[in-house]
Backbone bond lengths (Angstrom), bond angles and torsions (degrees), N, CA, C in turn:
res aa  C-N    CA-C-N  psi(-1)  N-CA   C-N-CA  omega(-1)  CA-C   N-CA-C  phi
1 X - - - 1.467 - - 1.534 109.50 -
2 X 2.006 130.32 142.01 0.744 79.22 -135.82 2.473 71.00 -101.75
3 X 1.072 96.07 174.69 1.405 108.34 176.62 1.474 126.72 -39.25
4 X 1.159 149.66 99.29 1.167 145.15 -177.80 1.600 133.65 -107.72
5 X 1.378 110.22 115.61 1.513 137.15 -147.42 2.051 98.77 -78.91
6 X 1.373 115.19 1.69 1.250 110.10 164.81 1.183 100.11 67.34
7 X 1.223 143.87 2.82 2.023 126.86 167.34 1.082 100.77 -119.25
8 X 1.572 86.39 169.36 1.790 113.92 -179.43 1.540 98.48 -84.28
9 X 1.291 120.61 -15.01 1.734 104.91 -167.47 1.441 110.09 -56.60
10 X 1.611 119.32 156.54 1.407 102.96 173.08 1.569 124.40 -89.41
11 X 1.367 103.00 -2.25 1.689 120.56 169.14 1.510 106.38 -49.91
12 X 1.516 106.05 -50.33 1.376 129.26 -167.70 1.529 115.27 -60.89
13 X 1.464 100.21 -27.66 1.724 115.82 -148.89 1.737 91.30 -103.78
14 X 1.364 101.94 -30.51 1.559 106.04 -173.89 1.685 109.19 -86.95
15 X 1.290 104.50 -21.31 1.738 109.65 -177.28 1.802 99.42 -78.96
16 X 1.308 87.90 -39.12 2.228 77.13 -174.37 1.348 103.18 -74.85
17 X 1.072 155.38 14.21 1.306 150.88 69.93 1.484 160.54 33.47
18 X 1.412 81.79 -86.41 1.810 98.42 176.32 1.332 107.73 -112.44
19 X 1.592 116.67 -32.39 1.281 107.05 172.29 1.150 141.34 -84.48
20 X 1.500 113.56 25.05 1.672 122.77 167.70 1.380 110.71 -59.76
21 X 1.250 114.05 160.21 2.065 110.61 -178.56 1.618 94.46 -61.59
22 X 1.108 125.82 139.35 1.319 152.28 160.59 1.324 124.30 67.45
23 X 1.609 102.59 9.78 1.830 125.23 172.71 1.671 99.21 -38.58
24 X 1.081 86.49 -67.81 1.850 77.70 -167.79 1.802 136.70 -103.45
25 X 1.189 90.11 21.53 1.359 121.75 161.74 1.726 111.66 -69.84
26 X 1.528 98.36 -57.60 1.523 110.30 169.30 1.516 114.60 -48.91
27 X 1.533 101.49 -59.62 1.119 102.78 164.37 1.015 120.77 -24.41
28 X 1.403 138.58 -95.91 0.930 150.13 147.05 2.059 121.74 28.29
29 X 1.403 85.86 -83.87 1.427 86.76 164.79 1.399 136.58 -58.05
30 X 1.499 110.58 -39.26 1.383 113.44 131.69 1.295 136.02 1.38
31 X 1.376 110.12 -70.79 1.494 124.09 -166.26 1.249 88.53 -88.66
32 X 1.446 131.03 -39.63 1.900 119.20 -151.90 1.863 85.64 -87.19
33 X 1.335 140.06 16.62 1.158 121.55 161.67 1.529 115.61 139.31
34 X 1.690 118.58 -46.39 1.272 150.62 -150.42 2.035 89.12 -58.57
35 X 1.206 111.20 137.40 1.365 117.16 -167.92 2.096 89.65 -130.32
36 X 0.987 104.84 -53.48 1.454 118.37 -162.54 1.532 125.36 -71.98
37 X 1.036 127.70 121.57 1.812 114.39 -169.61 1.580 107.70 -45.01
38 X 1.439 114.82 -44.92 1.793 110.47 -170.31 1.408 102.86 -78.24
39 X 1.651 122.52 -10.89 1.588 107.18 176.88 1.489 106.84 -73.82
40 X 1.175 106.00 -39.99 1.798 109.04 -169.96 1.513 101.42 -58.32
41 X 1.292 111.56 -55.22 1.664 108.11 -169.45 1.562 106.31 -56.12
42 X 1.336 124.77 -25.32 1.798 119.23 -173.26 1.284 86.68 -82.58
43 X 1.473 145.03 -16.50 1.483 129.85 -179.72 1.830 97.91 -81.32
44 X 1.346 91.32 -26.60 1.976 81.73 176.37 1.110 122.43 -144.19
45 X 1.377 108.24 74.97 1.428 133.29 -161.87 1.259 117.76 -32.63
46 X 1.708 122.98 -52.36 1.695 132.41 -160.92 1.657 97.62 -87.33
47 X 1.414 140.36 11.73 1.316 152.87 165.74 1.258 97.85 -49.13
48 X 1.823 131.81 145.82 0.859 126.23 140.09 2.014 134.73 -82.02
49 X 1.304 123.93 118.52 1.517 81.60 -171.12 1.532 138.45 -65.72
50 X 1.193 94.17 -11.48 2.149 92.68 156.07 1.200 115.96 -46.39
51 X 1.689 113.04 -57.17 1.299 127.72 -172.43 2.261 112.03 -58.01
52 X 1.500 88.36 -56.79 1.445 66.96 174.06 1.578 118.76 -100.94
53 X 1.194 128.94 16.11 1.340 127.00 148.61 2.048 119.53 -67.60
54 X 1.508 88.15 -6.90 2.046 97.43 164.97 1.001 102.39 -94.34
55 X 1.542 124.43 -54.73 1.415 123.26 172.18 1.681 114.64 -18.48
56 X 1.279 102.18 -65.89 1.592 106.95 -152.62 1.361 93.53 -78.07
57 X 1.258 127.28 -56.26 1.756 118.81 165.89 1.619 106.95 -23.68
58 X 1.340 130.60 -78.89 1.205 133.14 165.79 1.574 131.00 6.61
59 X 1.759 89.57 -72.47 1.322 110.89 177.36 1.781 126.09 -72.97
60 X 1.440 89.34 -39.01 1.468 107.59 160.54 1.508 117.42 -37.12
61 X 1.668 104.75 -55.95 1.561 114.85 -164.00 1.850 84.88 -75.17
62 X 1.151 128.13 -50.36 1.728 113.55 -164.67 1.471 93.69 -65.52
63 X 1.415 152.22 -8.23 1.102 118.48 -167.40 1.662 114.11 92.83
64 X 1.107 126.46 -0.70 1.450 117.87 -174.83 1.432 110.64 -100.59
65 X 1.386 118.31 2.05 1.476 119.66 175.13 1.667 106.57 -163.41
66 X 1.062 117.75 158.71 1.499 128.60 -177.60 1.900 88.57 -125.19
67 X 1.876 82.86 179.67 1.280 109.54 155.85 1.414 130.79 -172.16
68 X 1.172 115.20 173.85 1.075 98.90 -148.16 1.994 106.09 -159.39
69 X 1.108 111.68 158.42 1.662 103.88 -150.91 1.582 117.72 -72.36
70 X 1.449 148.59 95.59 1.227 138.31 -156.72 1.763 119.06 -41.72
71 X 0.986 101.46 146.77 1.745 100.34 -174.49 1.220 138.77 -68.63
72 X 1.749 98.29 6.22 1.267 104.36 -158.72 2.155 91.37 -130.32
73 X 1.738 98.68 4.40 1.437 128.20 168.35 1.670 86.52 78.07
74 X 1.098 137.85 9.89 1.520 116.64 173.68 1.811 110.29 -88.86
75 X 1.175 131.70 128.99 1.653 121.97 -171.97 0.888 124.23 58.07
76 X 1.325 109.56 -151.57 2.221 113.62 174.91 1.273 89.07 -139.19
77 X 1.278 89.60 165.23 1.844 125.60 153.89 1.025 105.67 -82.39
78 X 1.542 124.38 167.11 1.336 139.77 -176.27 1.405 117.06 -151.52
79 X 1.356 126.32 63.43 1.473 137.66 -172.03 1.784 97.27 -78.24
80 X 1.667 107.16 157.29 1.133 126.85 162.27 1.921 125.96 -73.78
81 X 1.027 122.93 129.88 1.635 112.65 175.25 1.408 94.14 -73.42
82 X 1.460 110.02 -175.97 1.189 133.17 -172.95 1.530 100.95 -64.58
83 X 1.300 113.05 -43.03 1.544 116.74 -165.19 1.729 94.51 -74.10
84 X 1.423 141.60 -45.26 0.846 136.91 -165.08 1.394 99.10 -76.28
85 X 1.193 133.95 -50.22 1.415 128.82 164.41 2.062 121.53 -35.82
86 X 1.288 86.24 -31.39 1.546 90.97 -176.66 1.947 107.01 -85.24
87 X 1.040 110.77 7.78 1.781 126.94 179.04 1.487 101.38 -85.72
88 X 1.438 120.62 -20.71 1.271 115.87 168.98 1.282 135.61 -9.28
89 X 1.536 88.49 -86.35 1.647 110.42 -176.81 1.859 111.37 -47.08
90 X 1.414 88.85 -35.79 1.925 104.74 -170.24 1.532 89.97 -48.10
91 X 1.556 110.92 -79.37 1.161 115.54 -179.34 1.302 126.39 -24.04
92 X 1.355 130.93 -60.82 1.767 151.51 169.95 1.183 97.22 -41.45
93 X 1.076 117.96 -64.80 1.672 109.98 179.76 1.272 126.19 -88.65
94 X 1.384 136.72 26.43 1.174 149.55 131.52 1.595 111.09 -64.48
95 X 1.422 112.78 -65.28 1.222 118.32 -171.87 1.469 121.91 -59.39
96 X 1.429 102.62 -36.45 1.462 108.98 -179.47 2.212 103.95 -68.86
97 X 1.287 98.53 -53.53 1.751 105.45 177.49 1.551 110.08 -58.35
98 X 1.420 118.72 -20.46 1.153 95.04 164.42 1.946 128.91 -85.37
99 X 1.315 95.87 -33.91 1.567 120.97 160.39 1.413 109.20 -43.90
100 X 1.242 116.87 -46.85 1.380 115.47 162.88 1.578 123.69 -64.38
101 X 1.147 119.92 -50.51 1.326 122.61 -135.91 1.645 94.99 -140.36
102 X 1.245 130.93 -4.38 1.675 135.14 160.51 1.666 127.02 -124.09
103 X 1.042 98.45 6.77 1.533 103.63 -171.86 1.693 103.29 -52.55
104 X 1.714 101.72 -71.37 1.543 111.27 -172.27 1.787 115.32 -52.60
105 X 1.344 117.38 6.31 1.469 143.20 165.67 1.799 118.21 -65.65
106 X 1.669 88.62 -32.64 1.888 88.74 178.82 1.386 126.17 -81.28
107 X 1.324 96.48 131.49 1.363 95.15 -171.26 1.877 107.83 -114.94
108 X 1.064 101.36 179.81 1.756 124.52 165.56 1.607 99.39 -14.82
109 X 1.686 99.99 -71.23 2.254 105.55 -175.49 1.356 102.17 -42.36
110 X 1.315 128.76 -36.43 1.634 120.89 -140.58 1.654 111.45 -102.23
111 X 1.367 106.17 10.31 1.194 110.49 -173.87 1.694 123.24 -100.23
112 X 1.526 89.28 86.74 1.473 90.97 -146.12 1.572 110.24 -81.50
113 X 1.377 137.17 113.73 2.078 101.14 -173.58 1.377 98.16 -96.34
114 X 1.308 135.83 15.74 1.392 106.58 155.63 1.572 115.53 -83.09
115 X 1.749 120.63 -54.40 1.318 127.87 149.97 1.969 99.71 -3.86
116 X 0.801 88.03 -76.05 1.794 101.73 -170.27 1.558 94.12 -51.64
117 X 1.062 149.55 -111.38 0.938 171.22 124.62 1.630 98.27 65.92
118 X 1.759 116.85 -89.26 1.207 106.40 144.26 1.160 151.94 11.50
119 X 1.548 101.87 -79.03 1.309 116.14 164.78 1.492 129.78 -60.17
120 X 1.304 123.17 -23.82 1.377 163.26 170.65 1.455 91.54 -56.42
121 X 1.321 107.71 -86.43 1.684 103.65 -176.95 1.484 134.84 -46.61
122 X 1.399 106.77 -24.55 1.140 90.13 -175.11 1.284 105.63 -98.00
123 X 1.481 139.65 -15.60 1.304 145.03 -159.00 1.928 88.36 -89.75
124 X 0.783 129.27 -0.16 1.362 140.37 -164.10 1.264 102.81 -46.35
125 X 1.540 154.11 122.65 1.260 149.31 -173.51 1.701 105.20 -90.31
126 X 1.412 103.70 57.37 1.707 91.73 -167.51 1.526 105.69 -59.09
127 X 1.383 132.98 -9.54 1.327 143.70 -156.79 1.948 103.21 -63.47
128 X 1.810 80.66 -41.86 1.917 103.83 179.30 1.065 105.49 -119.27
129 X 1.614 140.13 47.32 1.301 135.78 151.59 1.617 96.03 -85.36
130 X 1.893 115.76 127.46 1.282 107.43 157.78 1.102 147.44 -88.29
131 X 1.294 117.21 33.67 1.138 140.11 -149.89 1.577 113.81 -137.65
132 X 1.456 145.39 79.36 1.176 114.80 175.21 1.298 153.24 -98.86
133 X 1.380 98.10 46.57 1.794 123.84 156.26 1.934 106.10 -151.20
134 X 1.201 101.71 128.08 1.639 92.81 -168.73 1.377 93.62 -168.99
135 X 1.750 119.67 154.17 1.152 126.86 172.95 1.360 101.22 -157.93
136 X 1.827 107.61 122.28 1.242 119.98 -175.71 1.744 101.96 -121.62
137 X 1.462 88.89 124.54 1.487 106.43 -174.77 1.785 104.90 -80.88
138 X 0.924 93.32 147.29 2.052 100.10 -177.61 1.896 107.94 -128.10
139 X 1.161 95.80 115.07 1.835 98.61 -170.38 1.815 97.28 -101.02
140 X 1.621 101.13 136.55 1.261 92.97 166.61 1.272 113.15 -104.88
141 X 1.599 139.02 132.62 1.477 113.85 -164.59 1.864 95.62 -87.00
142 X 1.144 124.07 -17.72 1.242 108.35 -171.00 1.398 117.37 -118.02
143 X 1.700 114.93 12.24 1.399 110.65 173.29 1.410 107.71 -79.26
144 X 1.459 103.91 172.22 1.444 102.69 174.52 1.252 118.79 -40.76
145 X 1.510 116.46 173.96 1.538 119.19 177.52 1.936 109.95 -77.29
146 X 1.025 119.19 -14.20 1.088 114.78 -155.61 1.987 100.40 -115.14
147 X 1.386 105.50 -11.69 1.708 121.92 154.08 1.100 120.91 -112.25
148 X 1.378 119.92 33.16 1.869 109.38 176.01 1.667 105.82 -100.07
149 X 1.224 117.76 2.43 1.436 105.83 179.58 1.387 104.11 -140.60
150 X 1.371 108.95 115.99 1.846 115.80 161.97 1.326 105.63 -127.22
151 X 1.600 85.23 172.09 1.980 95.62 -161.62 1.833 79.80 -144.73
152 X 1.499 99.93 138.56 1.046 139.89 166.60 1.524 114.91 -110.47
153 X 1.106 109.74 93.85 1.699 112.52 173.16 2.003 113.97 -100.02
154 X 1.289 82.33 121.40 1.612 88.12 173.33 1.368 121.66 -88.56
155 X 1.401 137.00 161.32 1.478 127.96 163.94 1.397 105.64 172.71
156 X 1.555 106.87 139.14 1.891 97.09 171.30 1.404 113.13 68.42
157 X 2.120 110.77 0.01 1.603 87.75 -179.06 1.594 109.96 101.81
158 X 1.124 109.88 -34.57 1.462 131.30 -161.29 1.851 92.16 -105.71
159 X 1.442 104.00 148.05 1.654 119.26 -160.59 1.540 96.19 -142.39
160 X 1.261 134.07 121.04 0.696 165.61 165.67 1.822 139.97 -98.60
161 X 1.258 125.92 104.16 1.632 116.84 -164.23 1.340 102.98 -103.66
162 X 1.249 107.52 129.31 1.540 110.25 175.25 1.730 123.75 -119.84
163 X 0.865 110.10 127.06 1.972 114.50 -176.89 1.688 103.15 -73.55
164 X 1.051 142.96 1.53 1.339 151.44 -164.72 1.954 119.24 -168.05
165 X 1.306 98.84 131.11 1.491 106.21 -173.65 1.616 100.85 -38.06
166 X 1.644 104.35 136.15 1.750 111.34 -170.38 1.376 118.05 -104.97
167 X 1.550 114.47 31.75 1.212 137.38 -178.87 1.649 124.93 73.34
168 X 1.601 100.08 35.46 1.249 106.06 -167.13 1.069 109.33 -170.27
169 X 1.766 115.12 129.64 1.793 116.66 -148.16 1.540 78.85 -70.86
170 X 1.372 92.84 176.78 1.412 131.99 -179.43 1.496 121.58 -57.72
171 X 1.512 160.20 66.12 1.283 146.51 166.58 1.590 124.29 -17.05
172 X 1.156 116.64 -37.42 1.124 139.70 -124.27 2.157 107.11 -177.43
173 X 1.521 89.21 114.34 1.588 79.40 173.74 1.858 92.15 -152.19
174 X 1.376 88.48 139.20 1.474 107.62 -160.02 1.496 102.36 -118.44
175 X 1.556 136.34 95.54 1.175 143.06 146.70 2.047 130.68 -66.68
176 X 1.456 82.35 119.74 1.883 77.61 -176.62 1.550 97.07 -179.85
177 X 1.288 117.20 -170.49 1.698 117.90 -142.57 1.704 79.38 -122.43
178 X 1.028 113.95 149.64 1.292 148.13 157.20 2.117 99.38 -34.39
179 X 1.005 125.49 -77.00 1.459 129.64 179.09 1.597 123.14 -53.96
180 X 1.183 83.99 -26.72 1.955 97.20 169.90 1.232 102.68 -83.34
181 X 1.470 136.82 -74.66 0.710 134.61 -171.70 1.684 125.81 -33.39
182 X 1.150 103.94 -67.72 1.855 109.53 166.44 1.839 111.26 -70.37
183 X 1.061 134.00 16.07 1.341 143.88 -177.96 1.735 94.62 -106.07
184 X 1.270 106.67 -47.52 1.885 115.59 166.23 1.484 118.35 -53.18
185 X 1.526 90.92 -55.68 1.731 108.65 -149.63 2.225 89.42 -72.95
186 X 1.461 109.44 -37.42 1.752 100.97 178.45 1.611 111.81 -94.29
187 X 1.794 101.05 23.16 1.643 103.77 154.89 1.579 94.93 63.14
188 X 1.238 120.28 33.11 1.780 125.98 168.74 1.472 102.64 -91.43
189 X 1.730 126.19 -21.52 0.945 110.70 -164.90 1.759 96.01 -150.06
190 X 1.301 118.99 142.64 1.262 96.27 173.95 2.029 126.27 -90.56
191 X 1.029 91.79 153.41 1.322 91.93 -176.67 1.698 129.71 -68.37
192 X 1.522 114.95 -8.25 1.058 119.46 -176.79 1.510 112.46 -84.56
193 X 1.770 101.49 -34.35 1.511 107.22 177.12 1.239 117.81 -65.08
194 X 2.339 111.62 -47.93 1.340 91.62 -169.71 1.836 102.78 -60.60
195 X 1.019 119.71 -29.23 1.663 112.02 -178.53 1.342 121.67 -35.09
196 X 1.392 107.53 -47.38 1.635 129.81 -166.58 1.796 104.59 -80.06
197 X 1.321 105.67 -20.95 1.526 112.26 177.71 1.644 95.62 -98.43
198 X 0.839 125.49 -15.22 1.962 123.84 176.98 1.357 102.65 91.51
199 X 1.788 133.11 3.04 1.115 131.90 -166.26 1.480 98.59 -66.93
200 X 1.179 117.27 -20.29 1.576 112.34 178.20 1.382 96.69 -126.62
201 X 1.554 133.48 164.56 1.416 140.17 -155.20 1.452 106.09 -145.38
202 X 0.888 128.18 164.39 1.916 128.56 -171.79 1.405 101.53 -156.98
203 X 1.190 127.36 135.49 1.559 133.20 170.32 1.657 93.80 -167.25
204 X 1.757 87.75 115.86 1.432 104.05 149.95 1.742 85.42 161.48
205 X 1.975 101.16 -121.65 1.351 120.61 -142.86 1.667 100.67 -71.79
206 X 1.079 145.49 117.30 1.253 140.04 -171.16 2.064 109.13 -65.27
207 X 1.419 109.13 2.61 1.342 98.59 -176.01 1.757 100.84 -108.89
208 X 1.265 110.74 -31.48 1.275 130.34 154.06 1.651 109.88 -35.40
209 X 1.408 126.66 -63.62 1.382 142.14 -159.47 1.604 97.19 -57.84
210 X 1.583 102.98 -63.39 1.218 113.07 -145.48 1.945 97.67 -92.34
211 X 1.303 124.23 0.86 1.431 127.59 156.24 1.518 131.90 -97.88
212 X 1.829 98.32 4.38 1.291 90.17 -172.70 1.412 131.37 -85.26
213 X 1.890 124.12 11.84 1.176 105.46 158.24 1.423 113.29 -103.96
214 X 1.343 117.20 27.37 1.448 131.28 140.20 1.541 112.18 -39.39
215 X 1.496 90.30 -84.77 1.643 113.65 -167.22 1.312 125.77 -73.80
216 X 1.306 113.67 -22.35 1.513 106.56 179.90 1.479 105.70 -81.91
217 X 0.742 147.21 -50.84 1.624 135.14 167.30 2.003 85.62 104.32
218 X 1.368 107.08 167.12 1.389 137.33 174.16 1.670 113.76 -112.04
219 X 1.258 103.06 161.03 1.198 109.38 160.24 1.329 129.97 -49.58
220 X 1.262 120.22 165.66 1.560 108.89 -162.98 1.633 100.72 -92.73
221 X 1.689 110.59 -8.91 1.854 109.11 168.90 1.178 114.29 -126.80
222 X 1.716 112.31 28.22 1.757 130.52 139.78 1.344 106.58 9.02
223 X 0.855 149.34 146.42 1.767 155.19 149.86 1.720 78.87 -105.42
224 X 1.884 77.94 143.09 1.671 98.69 -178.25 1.734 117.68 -94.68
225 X 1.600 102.14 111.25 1.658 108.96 -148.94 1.375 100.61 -129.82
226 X 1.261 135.68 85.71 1.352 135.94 -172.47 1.444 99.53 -113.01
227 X 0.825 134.52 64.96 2.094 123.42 178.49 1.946 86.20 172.49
């Protein structure tokens, strides 16, 4: 049930709401695309699915999301109503105020590479991938053992993340640390330098190498870092 703050304000009415643990995180994924119960949870990995299978009940009952039967009859979809669509902006300006004003806040816990990873795929610039079938493996040397290797397979336009080699050597293999990496990807750091310092590493397709801050794309509250 969800907590209730006892006022009429609508600050009040909108926080018992959004401010449950991971209310608007979901959100979130929501808006960046995620239709499917197992897509949302890879947007928030440490979720339980009890936990956010209440979530979405939750939201369901306020009205901020429906659902509805998958097309292929396996599960549901999980679209936003109008009102949940209108949480937008909330979101944008969360993300951006924290980019501002929480970044130097992350620590060691928060370094998530699936979070990353995820996010990675979909921001994917397949528009400027030169390549159209390719899979560039990304090593973390210091994430856990069981997140130091993802594979990004491209093809058709279509981007794909894989936790295990996707039957196809490497194009592209990208060595670098977990903190660099997302220090790039939220535009804290630019990517050409850590390159030029070796903090990040490249081995493979030489058209791949020299397009990749083409294609990898940034976060969607990137700070704008070209030098």
């Amino acid at each position: 049930m969800t907590k209730r703050y006892g006022q009429f304000c609508p600050v009040a009415k909108t926080a018992e709401i959004v401010c449950e643990r991971w209310t608007l995180l979901i959100v979130r994924e929501l808006l960046w695309g995620c239709e499917r119960f197992n897509e949302i949870q890879r947007g928030l990995s440490q979720i339980s699915p009890t936990l956010l299978a209440r979530r979405l009940r939750e939201l369901e009952d306020a009205a901020i999301l429906y659902r509805e039967p998958a097309p292929n009859g396996q599960g549901s979809i999980y679209r936003l109503t109008e009102a949940g669509e209108e949480l937008k902006p909330l979101v944008e300006l969360a993300g951006e105020w924290g980019q501002q004003y929480m970044s130097e806040r992350i620590d060691a816990g928060d370094l998530d590479a699936g979070l990353l990873m995820w996010d990675m795929h979909r921001q994917l610039q397949v528009e400027s991938f030169p390549l159209p079938l390719a899979a560039v493996h990304f090593h973390y040397s210091d994430a856990p053992s069981d997140q130091r290797h993802w594979w990004l397979l491209v093809r058709r336009n279509r981007v794909e993340l894989c936790t295990s080699e996707p039957g196809r050597a490497p194009d592209l293999y990208l060595v670098t640390n977990l903190r660099t990496m997302i220090e790039v990807w939220l535009g804290r750091r630019c990517l050409r330098a850590a390159l030029s310092a070796d903090s990040i590493r490249l081995y493979g397709d030489p058209a791949l190498k020299r397009s990749i801050d083409q294609w990898l794309g940034r976060s969607t509250f990137a700070a704008d870092m070209t030098a």
